[in-house]
PDB file of N, CA, C and O in Angstrom:
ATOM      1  N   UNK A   1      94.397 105.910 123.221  1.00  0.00           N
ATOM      2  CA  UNK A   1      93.014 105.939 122.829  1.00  0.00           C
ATOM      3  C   UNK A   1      92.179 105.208 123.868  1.00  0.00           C
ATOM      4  O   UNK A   1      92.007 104.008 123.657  1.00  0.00           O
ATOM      5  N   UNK A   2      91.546 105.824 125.131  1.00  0.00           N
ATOM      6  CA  UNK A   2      90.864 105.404 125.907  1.00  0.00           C
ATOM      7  C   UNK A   2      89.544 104.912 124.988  1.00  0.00           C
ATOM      8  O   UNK A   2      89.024 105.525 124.055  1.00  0.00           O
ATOM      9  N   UNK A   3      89.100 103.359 125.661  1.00  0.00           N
ATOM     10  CA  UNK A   3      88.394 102.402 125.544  1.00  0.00           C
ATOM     11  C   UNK A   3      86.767 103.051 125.696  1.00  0.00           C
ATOM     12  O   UNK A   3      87.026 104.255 125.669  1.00  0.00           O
ATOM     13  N   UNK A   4      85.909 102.995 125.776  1.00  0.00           N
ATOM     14  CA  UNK A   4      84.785 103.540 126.081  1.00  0.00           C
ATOM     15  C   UNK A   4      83.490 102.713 126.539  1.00  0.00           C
ATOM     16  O   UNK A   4      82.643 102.852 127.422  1.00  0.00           O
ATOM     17  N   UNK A   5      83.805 101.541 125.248  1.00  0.00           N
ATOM     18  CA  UNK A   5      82.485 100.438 125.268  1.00  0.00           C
ATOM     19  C   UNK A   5      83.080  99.670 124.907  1.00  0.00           C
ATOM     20  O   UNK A   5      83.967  99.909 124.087  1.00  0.00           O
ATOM     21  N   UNK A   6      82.853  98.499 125.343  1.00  0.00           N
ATOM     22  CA  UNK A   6      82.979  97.333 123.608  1.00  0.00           C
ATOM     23  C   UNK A   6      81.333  96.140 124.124  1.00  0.00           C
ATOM     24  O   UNK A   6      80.750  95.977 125.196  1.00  0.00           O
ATOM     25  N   UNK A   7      81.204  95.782 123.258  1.00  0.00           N
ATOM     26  CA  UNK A   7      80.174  95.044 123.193  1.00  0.00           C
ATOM     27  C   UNK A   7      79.992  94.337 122.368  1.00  0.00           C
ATOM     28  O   UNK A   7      80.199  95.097 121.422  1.00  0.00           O
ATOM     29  N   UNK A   8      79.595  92.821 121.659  1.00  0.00           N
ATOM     30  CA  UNK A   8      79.388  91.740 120.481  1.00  0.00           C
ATOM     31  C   UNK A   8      80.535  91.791 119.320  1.00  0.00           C
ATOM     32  O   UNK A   8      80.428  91.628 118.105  1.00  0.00           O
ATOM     33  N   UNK A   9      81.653  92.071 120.122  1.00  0.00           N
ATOM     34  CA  UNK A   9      82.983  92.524 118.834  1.00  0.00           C
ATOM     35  C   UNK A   9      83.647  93.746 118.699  1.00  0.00           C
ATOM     36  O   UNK A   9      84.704  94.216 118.280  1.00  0.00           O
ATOM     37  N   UNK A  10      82.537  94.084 119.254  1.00  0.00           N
ATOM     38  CA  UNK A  10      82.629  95.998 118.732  1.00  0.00           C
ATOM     39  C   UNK A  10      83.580  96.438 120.182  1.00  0.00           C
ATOM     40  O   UNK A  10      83.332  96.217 121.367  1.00  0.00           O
ATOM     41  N   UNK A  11      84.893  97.228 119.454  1.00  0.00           N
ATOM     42  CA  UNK A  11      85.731  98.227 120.498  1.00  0.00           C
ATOM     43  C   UNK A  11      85.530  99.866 119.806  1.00  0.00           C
ATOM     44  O   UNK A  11      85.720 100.307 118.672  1.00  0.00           O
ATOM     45  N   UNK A  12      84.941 100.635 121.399  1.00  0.00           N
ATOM     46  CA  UNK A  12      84.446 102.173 120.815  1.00  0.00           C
ATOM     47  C   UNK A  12      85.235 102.992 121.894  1.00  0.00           C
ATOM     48  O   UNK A  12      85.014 103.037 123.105  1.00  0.00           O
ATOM     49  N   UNK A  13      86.119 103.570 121.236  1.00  0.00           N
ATOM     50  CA  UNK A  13      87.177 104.193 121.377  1.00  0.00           C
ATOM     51  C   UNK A  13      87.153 106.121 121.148  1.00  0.00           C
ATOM     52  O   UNK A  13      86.357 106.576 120.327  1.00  0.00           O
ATOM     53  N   UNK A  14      88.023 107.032 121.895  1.00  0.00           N
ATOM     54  CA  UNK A  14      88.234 108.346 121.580  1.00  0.00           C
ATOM     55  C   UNK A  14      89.358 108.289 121.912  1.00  0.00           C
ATOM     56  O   UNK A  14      90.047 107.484 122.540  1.00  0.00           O
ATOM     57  N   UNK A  15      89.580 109.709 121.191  1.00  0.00           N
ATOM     58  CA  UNK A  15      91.495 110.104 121.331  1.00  0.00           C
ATOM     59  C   UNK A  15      90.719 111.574 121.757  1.00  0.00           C
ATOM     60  O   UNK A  15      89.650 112.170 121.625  1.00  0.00           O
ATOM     61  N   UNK A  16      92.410 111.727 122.517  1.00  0.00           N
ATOM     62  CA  UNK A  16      92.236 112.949 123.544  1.00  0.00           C
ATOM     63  C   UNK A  16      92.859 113.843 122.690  1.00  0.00           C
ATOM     64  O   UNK A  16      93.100 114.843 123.366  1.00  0.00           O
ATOM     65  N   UNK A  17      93.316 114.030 121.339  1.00  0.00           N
ATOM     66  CA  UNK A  17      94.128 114.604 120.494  1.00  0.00           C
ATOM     67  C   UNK A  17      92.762 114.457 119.250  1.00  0.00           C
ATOM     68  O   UNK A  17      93.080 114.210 118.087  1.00  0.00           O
ATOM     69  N   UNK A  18      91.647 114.587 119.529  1.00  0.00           N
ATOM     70  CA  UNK A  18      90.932 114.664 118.054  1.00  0.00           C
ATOM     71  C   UNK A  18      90.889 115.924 117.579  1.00  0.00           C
ATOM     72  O   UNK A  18      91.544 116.807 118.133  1.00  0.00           O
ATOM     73  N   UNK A  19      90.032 116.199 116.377  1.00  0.00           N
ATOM     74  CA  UNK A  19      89.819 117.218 115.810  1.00  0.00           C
ATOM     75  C   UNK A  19      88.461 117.650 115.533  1.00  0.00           C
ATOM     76  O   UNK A  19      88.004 116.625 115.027  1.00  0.00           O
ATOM     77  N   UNK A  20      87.600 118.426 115.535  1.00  0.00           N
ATOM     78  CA  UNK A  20      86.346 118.593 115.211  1.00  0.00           C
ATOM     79  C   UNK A  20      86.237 117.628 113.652  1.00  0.00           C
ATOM     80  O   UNK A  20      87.127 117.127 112.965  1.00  0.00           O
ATOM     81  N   UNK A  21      84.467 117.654 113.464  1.00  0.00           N
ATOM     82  CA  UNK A  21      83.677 117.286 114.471  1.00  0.00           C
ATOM     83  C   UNK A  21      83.724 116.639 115.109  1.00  0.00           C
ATOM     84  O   UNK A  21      84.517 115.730 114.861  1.00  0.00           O
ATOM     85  N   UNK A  22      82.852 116.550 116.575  1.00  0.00           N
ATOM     86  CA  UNK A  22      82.995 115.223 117.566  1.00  0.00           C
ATOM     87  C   UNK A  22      82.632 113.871 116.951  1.00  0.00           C
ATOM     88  O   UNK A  22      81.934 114.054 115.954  1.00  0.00           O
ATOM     89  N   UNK A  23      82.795 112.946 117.126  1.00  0.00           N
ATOM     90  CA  UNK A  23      83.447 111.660 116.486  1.00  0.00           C
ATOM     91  C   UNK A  23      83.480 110.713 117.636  1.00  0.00           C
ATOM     92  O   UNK A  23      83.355 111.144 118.783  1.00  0.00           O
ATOM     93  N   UNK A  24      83.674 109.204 117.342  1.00  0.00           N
ATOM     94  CA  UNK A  24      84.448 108.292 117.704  1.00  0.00           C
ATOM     95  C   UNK A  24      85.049 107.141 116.898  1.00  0.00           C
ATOM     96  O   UNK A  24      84.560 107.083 115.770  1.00  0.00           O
ATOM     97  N   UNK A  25      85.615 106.568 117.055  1.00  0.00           N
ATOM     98  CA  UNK A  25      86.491 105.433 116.566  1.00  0.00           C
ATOM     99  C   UNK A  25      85.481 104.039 116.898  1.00  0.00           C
ATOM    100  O   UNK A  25      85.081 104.002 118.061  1.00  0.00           O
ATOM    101  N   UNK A  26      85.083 103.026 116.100  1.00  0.00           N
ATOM    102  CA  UNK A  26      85.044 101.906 116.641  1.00  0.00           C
ATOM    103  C   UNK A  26      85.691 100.697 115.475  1.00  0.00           C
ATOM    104  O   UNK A  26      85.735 100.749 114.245  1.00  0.00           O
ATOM    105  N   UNK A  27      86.097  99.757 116.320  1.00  0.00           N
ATOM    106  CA  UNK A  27      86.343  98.476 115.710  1.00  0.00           C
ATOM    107  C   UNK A  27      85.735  97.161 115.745  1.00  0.00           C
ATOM    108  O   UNK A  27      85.016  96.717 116.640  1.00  0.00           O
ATOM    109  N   UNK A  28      86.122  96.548 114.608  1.00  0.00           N
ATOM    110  CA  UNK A  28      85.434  95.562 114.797  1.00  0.00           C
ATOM    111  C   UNK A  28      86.161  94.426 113.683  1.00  0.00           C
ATOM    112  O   UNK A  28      86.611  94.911 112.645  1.00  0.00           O
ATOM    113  N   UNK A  29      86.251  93.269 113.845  1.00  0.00           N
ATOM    114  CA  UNK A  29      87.010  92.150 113.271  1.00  0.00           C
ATOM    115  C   UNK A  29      88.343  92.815 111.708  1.00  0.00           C
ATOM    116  O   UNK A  29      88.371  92.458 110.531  1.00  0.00           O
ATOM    117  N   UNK A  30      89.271  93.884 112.489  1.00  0.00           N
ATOM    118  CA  UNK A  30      90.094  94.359 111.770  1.00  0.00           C
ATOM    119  C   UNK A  30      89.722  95.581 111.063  1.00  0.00           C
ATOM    120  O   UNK A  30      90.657  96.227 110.590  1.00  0.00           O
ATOM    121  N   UNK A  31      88.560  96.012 110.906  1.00  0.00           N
ATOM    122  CA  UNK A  31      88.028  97.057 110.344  1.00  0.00           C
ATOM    123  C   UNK A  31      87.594  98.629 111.493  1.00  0.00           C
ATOM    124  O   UNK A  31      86.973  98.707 112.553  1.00  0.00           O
ATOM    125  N   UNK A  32      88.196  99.542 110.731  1.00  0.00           N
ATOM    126  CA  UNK A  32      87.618 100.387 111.827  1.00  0.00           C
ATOM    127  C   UNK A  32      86.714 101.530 110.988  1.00  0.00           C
ATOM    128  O   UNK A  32      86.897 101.621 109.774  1.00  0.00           O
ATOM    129  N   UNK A  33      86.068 102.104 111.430  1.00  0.00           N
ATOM    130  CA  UNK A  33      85.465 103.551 111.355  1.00  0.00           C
ATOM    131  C   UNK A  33      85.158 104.451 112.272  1.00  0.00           C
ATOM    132  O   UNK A  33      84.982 104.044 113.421  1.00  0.00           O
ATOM    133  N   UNK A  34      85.039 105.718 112.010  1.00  0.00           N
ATOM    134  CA  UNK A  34      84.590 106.874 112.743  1.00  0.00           C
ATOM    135  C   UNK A  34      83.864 107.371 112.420  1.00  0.00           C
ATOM    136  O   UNK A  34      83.720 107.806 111.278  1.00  0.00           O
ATOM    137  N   UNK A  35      82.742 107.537 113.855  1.00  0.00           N
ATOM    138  CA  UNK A  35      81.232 108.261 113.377  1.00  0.00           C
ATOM    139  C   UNK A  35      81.148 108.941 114.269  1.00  0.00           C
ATOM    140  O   UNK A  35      81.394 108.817 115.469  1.00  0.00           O
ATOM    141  N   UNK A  36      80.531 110.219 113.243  1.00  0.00           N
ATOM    142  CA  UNK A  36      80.309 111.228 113.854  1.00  0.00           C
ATOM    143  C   UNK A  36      78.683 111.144 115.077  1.00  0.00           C
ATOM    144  O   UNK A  36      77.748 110.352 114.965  1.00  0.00           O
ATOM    145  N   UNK A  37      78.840 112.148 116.050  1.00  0.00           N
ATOM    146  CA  UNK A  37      78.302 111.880 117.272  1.00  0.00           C
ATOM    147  C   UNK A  37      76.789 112.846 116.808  1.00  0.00           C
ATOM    148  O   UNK A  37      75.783 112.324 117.288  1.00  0.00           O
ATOM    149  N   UNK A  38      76.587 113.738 116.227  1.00  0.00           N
ATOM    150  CA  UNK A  38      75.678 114.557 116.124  1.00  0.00           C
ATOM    151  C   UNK A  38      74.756 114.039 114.925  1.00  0.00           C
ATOM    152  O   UNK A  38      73.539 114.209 114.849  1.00  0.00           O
ATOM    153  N   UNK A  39      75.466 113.458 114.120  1.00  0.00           N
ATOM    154  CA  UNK A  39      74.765 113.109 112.983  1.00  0.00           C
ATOM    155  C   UNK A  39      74.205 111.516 113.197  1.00  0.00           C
ATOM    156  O   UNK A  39      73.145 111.034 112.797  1.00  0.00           O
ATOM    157  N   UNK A  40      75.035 111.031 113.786  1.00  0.00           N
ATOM    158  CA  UNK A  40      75.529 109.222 113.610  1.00  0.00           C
ATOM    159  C   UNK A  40      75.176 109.048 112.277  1.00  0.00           C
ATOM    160  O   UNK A  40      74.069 108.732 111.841  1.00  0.00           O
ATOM    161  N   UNK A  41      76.571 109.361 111.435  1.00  0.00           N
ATOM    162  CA  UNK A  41      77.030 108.649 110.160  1.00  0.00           C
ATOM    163  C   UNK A  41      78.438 108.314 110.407  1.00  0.00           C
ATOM    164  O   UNK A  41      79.191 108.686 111.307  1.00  0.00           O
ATOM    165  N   UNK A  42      78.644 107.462 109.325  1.00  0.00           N
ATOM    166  CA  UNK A  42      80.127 107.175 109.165  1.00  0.00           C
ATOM    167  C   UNK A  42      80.777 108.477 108.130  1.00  0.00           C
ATOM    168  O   UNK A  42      80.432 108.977 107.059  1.00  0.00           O
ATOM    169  N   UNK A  43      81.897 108.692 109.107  1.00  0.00           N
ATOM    170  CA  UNK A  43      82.748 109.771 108.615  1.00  0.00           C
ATOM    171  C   UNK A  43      83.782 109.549 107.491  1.00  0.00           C
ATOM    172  O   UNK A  43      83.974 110.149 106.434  1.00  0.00           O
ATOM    173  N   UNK A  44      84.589 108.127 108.265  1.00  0.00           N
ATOM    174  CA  UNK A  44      85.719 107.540 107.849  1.00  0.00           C
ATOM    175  C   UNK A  44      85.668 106.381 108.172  1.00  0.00           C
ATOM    176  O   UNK A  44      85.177 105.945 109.213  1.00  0.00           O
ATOM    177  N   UNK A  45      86.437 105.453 106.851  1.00  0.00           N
ATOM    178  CA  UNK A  45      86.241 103.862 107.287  1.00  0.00           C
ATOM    179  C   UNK A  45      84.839 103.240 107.192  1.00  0.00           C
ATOM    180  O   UNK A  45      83.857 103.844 106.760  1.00  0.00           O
ATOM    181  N   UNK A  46      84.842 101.828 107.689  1.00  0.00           N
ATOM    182  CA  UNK A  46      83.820 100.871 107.596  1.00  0.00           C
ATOM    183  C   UNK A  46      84.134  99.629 108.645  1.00  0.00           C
ATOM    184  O   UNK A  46      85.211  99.089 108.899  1.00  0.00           O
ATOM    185  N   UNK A  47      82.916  99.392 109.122  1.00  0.00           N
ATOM    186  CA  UNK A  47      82.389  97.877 109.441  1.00  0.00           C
ATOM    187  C   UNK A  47      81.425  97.446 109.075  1.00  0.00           C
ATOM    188  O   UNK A  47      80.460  98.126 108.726  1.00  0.00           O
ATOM    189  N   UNK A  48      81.489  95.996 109.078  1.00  0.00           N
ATOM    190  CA  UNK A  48      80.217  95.279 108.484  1.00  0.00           C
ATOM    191  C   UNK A  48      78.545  95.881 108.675  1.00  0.00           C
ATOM    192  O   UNK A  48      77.945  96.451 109.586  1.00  0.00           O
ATOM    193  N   UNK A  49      78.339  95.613 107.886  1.00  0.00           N
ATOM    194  CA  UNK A  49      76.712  96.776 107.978  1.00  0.00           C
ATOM    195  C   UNK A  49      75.905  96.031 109.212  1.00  0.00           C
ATOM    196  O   UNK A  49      75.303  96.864 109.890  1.00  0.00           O
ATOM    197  N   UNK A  50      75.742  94.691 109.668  1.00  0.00           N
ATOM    198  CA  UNK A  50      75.180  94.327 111.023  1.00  0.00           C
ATOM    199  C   UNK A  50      75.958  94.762 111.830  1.00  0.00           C
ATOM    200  O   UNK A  50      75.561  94.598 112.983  1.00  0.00           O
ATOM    201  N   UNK A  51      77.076  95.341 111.725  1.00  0.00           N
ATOM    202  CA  UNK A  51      77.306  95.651 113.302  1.00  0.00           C
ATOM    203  C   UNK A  51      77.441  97.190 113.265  1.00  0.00           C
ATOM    204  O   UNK A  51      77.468  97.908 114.264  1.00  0.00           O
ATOM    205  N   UNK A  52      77.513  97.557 112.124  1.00  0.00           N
ATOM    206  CA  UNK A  52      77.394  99.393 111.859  1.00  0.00           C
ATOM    207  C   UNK A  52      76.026  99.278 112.217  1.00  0.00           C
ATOM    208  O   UNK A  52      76.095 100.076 113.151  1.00  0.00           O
ATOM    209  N   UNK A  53      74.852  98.928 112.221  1.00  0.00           N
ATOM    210  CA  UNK A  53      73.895  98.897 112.661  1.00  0.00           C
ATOM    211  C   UNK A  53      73.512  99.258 113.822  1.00  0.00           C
ATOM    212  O   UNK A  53      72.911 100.241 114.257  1.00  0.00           O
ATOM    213  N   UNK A  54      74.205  97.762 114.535  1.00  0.00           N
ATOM    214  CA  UNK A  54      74.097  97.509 116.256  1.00  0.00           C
ATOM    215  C   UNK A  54      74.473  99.083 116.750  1.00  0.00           C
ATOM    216  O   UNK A  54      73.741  99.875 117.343  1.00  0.00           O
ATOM    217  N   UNK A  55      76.160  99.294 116.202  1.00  0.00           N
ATOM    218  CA  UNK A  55      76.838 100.362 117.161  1.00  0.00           C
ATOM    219  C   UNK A  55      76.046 101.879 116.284  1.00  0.00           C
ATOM    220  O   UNK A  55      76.612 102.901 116.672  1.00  0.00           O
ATOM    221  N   UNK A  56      75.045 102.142 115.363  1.00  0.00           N
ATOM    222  CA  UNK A  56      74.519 103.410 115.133  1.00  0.00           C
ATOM    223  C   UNK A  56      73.549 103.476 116.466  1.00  0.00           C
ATOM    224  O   UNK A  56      73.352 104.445 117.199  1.00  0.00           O
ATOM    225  N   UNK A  57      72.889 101.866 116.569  1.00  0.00           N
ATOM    226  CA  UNK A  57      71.464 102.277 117.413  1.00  0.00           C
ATOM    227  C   UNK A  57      71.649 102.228 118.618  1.00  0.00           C
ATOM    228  O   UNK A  57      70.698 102.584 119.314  1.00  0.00           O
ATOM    229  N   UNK A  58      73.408 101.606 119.575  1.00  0.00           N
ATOM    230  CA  UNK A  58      73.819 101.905 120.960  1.00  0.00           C
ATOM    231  C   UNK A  58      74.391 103.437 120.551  1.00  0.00           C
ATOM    232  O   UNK A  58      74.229 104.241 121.469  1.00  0.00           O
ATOM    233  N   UNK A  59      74.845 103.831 119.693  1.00  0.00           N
ATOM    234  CA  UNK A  59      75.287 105.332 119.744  1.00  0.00           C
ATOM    235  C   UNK A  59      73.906 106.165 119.789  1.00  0.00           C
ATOM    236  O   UNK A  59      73.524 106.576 120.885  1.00  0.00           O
ATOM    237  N   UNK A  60      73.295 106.375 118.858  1.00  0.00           N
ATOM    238  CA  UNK A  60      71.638 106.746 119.385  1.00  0.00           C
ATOM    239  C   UNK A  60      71.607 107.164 120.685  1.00  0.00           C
ATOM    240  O   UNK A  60      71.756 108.296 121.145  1.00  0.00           O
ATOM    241  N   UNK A  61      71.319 105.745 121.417  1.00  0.00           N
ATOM    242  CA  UNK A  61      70.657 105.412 122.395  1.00  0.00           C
ATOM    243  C   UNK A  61      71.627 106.302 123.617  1.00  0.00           C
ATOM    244  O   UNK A  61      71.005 106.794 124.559  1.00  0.00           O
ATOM    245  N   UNK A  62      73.359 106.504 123.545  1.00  0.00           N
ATOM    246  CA  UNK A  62      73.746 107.248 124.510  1.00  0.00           C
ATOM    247  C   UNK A  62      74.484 108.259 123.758  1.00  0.00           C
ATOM    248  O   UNK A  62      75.691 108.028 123.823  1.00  0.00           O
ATOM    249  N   UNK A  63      74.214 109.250 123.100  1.00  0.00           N
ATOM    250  CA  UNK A  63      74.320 110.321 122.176  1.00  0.00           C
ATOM    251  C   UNK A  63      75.129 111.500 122.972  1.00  0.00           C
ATOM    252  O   UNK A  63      76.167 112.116 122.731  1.00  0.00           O
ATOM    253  N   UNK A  64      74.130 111.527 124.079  1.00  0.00           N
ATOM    254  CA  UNK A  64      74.487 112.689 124.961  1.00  0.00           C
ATOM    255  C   UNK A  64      75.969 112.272 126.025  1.00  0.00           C
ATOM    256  O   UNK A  64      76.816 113.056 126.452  1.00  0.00           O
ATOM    257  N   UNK A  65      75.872 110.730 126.235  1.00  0.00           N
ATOM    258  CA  UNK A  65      77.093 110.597 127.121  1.00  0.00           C
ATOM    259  C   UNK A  65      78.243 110.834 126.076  1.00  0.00           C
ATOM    260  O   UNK A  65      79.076 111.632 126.508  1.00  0.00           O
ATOM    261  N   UNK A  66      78.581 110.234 124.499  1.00  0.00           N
ATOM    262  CA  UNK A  66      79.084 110.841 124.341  1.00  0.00           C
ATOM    263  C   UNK A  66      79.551 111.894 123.857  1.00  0.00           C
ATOM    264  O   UNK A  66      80.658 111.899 123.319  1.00  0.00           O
ATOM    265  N   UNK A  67      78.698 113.121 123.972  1.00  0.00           N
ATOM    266  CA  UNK A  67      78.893 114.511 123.661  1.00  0.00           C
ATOM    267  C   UNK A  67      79.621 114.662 124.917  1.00  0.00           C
ATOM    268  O   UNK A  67      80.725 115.176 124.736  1.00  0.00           O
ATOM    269  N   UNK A  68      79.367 114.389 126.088  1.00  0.00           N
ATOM    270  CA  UNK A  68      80.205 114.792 127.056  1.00  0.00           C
ATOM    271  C   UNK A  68      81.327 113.575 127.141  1.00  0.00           C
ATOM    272  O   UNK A  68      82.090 114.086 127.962  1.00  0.00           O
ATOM    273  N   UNK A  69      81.632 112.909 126.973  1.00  0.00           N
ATOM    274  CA  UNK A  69      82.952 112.385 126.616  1.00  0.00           C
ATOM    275  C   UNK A  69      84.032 113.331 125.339  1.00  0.00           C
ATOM    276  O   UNK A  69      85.232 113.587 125.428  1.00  0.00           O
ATOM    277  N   UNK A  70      83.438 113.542 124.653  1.00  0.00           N
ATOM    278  CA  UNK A  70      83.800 114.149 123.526  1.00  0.00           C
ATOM    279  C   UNK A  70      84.417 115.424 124.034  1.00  0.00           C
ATOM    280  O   UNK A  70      85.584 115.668 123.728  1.00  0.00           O
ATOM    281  N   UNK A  71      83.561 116.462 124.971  1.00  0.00           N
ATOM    282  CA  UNK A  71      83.670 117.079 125.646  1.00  0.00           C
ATOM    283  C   UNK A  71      85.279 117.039 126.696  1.00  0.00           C
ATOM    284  O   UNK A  71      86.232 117.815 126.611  1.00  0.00           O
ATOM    285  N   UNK A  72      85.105 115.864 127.625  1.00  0.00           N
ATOM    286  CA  UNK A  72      85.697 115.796 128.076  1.00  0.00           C
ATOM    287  C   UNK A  72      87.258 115.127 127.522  1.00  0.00           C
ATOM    288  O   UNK A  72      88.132 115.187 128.387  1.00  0.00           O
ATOM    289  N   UNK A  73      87.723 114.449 126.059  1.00  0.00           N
ATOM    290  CA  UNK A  73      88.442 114.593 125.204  1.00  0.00           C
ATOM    291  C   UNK A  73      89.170 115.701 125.237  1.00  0.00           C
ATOM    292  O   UNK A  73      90.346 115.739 125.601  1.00  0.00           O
ATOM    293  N   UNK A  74      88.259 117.006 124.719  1.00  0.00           N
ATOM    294  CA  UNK A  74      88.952 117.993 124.660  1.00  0.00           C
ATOM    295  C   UNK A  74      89.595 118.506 125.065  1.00  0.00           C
ATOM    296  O   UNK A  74      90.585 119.074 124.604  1.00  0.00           O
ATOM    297  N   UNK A  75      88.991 118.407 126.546  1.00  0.00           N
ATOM    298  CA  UNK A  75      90.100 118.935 128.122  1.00  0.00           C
ATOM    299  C   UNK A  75      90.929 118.339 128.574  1.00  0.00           C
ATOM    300  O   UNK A  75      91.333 118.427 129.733  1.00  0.00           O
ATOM    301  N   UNK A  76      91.371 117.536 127.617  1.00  0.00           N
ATOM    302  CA  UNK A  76      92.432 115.882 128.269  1.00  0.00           C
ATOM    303  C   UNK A  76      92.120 115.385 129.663  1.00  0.00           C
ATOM    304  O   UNK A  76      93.041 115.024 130.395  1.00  0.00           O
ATOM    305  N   UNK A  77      90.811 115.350 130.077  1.00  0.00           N
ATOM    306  CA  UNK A  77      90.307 114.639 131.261  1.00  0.00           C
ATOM    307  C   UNK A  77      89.844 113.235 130.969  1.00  0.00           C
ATOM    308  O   UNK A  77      89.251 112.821 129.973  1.00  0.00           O
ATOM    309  N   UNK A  78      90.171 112.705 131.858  1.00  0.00           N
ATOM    310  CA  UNK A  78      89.467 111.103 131.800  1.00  0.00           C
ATOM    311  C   UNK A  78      87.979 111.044 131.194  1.00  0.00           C
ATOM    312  O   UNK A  78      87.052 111.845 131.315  1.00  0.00           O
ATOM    313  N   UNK A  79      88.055 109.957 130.578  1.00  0.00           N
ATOM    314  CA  UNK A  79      86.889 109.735 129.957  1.00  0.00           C
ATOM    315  C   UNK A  79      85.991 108.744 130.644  1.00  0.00           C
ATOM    316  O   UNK A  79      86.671 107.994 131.343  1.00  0.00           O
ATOM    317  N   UNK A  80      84.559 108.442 130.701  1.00  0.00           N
ATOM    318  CA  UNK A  80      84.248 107.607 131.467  1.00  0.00           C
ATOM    319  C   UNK A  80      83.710 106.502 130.461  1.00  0.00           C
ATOM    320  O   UNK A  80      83.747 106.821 129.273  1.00  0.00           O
ATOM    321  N   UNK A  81      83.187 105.171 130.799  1.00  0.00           N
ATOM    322  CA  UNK A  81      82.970 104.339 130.103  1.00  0.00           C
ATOM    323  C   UNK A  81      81.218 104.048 129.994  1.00  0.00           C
ATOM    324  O   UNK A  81      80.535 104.338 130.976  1.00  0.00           O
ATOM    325  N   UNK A  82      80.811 103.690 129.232  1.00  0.00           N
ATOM    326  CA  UNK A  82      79.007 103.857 128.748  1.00  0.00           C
ATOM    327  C   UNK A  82      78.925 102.346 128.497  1.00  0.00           C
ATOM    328  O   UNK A  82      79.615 101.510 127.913  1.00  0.00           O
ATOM    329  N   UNK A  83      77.779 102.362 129.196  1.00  0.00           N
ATOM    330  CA  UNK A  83      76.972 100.998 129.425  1.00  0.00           C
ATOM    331  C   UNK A  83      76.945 100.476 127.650  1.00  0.00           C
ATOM    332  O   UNK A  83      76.645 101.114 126.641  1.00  0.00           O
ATOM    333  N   UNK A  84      77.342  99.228 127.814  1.00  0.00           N
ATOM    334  CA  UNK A  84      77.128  98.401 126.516  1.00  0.00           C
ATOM    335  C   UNK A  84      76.078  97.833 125.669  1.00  0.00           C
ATOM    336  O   UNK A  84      75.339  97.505 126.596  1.00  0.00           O
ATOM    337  N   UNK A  85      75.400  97.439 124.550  1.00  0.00           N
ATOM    338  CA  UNK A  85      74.635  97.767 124.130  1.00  0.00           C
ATOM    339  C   UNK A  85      74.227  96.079 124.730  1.00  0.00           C
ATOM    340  O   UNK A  85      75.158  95.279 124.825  1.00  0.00           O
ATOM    341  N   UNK A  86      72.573  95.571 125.167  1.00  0.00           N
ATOM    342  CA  UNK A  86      72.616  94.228 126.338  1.00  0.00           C
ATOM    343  C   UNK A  86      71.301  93.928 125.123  1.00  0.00           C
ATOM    344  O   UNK A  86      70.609  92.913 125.201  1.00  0.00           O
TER     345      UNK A  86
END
């Protein structure tokens, strides 16, 4: 599961083996969830609502990088890593 971001706790993660819809994984103090990329909701799982927060409004903010990460998931190509939320 290549790494993507991490930032204030938060590790944001994809697998090169996902399944529609596009998605990612993040963690945070033992808890994980996956949110979807088109919608930004939580799919599956939970983190604390301040930091489900933080990582809805850095997902927002680079939406499109990862549609093309997501993208590039699919093709089992390297993924690249997205500026952290500052």
């Amino acid at each position: 599961m290549p790494t993507i971001c991490m930032f204030r706790g938060i590790k944001i993660f994809m697998n090169w083996d996902e399944h529609n819809p596009p998605h990612f994984h993040a963690t945070y103090g033992g808890q994980e969830a996956a949110i979807l990329i088109n919608e930004l909701e939580v799919l599956t799982g939970s983190i604390p609502n301040k930091q489900l927060k933080m990582l809805l409004g850095w997902a927002a903010l680079h939406q499109d990088e990862l549609l093309e990460n997501w993208t590039l998931a699919e093709q089992m190509k390297e993924l690249f890593e997205i500026n952290p939320l500052r």
